[in-house]
C-alpha positions as CSV (number, residue, x, y, z in Angstrom):
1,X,-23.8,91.1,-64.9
2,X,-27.6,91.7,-64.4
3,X,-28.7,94.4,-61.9
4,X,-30.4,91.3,-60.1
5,X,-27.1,89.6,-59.9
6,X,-25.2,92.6,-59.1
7,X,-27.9,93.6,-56.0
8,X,-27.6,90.0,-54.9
9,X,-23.6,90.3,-54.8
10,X,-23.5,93.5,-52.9
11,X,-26.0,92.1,-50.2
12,X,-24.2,88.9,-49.8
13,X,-20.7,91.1,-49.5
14,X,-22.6,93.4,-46.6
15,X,-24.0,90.5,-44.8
16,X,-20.3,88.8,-45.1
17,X,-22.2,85.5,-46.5
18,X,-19.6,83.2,-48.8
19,X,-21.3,83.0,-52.4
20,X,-19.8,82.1,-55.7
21,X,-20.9,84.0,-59.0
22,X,-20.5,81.2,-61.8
23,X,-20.2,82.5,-65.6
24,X,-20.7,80.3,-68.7
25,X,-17.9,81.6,-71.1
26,X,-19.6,80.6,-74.1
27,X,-22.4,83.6,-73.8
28,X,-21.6,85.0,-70.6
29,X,-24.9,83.5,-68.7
30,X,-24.4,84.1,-65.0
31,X,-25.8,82.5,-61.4
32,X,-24.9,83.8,-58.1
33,X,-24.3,80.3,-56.4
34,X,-26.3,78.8,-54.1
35,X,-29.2,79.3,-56.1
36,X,-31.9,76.8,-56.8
37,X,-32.3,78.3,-60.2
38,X,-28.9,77.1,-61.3
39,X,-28.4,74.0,-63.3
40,X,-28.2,71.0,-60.8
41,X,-24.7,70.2,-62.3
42,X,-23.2,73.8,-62.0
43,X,-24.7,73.6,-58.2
44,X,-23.2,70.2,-57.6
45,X,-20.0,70.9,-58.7
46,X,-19.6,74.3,-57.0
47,X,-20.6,72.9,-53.4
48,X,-18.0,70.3,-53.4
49,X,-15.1,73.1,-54.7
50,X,-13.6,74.3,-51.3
51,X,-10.6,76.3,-52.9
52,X,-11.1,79.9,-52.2
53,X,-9.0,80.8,-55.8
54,X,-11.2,81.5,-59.3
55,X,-11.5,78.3,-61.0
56,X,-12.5,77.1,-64.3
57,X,-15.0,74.0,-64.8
58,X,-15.8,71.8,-67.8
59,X,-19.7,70.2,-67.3
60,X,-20.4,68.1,-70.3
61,X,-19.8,70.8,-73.0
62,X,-20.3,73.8,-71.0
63,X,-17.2,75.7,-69.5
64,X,-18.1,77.6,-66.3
65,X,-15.7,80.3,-65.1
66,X,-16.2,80.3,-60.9
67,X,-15.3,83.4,-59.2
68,X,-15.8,82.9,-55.0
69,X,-16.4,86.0,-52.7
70,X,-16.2,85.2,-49.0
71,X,-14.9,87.1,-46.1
72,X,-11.8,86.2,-44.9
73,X,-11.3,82.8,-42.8
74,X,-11.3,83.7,-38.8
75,X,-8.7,82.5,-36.4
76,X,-10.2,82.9,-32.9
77,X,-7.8,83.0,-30.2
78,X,-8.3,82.5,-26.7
79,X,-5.9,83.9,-24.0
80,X,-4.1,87.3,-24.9
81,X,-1.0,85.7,-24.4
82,X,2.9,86.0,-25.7
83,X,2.0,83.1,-28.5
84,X,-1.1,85.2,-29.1
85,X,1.1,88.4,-29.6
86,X,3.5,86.1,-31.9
87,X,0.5,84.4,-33.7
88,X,-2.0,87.2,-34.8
89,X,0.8,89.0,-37.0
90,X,1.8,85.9,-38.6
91,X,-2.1,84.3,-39.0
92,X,-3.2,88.0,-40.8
93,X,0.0,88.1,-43.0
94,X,-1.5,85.4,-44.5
95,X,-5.0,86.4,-45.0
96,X,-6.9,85.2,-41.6
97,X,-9.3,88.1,-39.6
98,X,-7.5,87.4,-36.3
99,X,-9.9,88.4,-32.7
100,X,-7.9,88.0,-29.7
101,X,-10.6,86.8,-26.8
102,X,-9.7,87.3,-23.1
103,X,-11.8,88.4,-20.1
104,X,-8.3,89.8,-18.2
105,X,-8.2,93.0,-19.7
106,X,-5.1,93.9,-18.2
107,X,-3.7,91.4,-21.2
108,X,-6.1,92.5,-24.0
109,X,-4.6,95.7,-24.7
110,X,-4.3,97.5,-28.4
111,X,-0.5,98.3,-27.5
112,X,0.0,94.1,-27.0
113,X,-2.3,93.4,-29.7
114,X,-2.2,96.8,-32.4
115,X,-4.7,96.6,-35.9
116,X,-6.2,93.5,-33.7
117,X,-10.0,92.4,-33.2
118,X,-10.2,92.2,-28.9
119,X,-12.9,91.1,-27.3
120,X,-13.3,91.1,-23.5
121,X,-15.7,88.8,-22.8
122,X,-15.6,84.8,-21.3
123,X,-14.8,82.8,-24.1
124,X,-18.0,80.8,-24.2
125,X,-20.1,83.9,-24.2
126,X,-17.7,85.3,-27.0
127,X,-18.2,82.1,-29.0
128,X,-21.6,82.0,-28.6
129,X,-21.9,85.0,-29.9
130,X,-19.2,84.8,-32.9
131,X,-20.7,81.7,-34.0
132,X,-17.4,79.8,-35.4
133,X,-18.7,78.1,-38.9
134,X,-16.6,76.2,-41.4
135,X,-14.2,79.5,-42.3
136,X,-13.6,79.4,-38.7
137,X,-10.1,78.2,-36.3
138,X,-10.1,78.2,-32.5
139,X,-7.0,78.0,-30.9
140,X,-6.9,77.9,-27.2
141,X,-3.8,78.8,-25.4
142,X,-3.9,79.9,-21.7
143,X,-3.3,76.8,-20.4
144,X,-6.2,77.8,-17.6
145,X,-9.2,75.5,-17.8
146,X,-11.4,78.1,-16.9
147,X,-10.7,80.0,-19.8
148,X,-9.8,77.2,-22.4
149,X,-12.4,74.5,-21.4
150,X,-15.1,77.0,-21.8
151,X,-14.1,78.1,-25.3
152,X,-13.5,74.2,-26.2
153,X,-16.7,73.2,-25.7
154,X,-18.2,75.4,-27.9
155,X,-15.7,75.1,-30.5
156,X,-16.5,71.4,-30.8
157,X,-19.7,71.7,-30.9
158,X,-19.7,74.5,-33.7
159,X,-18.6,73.6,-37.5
160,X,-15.1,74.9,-36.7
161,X,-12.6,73.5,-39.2
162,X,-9.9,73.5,-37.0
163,X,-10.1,73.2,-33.0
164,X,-6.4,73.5,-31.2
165,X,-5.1,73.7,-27.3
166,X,-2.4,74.3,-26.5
167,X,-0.5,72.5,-23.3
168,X,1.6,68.9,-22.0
169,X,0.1,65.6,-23.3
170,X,-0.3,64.9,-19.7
171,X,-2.8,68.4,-19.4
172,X,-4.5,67.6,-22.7
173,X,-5.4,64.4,-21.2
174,X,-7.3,65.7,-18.0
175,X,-8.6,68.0,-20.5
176,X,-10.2,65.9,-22.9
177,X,-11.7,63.8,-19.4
178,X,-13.5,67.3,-18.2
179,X,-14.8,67.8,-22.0
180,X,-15.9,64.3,-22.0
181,X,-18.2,64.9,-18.1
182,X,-19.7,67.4,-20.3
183,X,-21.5,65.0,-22.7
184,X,-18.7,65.0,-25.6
185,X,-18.6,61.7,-27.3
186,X,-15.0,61.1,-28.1
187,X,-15.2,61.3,-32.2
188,X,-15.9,64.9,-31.4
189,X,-13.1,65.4,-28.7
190,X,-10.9,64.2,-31.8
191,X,-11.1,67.5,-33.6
192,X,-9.3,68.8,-30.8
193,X,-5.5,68.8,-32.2
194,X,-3.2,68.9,-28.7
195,X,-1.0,69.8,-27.8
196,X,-1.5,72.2,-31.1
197,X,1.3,72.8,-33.3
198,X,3.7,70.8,-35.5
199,X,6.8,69.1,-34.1
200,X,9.1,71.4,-35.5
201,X,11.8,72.1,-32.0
202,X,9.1,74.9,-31.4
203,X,10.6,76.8,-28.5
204,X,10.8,80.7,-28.0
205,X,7.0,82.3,-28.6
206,X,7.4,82.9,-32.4
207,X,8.8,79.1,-32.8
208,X,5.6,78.2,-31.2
209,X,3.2,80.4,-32.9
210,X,4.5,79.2,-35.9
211,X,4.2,75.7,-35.6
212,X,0.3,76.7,-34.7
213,X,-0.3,78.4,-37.8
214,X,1.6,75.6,-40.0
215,X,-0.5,73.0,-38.4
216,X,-3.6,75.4,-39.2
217,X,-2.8,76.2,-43.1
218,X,-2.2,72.1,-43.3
219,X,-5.4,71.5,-42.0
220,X,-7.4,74.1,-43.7
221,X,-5.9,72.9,-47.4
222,X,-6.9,68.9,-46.2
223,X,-2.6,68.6,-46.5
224,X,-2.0,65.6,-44.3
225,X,1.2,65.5,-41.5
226,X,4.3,65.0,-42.7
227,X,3.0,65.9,-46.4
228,X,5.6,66.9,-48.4
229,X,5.1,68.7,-52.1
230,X,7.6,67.4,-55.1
């Protein structure tokens, strides 16, 4: 690795910006993807790969060894709720940076929420400022308009890859109606998955939070509902 290369990683590890460091076995030549200096190919191919484990690519007769860095994919929760207690263990066990976004403080505590990004703030101001991109999960799940509307509306209009609320068919209706008097077309009110969750019999607060995250992983690996592996 180059000192250029190696400067470049470090910077792009500090600045938590996803890059991928692409080696040709056959002499060890090395790019820090994106980089306009790479062969078109090797750029082409390694945009499309969304996998976030090393892979190994044949390009005519070159054989490229990628190797992705990216900080971990966020799950942003609104409402510091039971699920929310139930879901942040189970979402970091498996490799998400959970933050846990409430205004009602008396809810957003370290002793509800221990090891636990909390941020006190209105969840459109929150999301505004955390800027979900395409690493990024909202879930929404105090069942209070004033705090899950807010934080919906942002969410679809950010490149979230997966937007969930939580609540009755009959609520998620008269939600997607108060997101659509706010100028969503209704394409994008369909990346809002509600009421979130698989149909699994979800019924104590673990059930649910469970279901949540399944329907998350599913979406995040493009596994359609009902999928099944052999």
């Amino acid at each position: 690795m180059t000192p250029q290369i190696l400067a470049a990683l470090i910077a792009a590890r500090a600045a938590a910006r996803p890059v991928t460091l692409a080696t040709r076995l056959s002499d060890g030549t090395q790019y820090l993807l994106p980089d306009p200096a790479a062969p078109k190919p090797l750029r082409e191919a390694a945009a499309v790969i969304t996998a976030d484990e090393p892979q190994t690519i044949h390009l005519g007769p070159e054989t490229w060894f990628l190797q992705f860095e990216a900080p971990p994919a966020r799950l942003l929760v609104i409402g510091a709720v039971h699920i929310a207690q139930a879901l942040a263990p189970l979402a970091t066990l498996t490799g998400y940076a959970v933050t846990i976004i409430d205004p009602r403080r008396h809810f957003l505590t370290e002793e509800r929420f221990p090891n636990t990004r909390l941020i006190d703030a209105w969840p459109d101001e929150a999301l505004d400022a955390l800027a979900p991109d395409s690493r990024s999960a909202v879930v929404a799940l105090t069942h209070d308009p004033k705090l899950d509307d807010p934080a919906l509306d942002r969410a679809v209009r950010s490149n979230a890859f997966f937007i969930g609320a939580l609540g009755s068919r009959k609520n998620h209706s008269a939600r997607l109606e108060r997101l659509a008097a706010l100028g969503h077309p209704p394409e994008a009110l369909l990346r809002i998955r509600g009421p979130v969750g698989l149909p699994i019999g979800a019924r104590t607060a673990p059930e649910i939070a469970l279901s949540v995250l399944a329907e998350l992983v599913a979406a995040r690996h493009g596994v359609p509902l009902g999928f099944r592996h052999a």
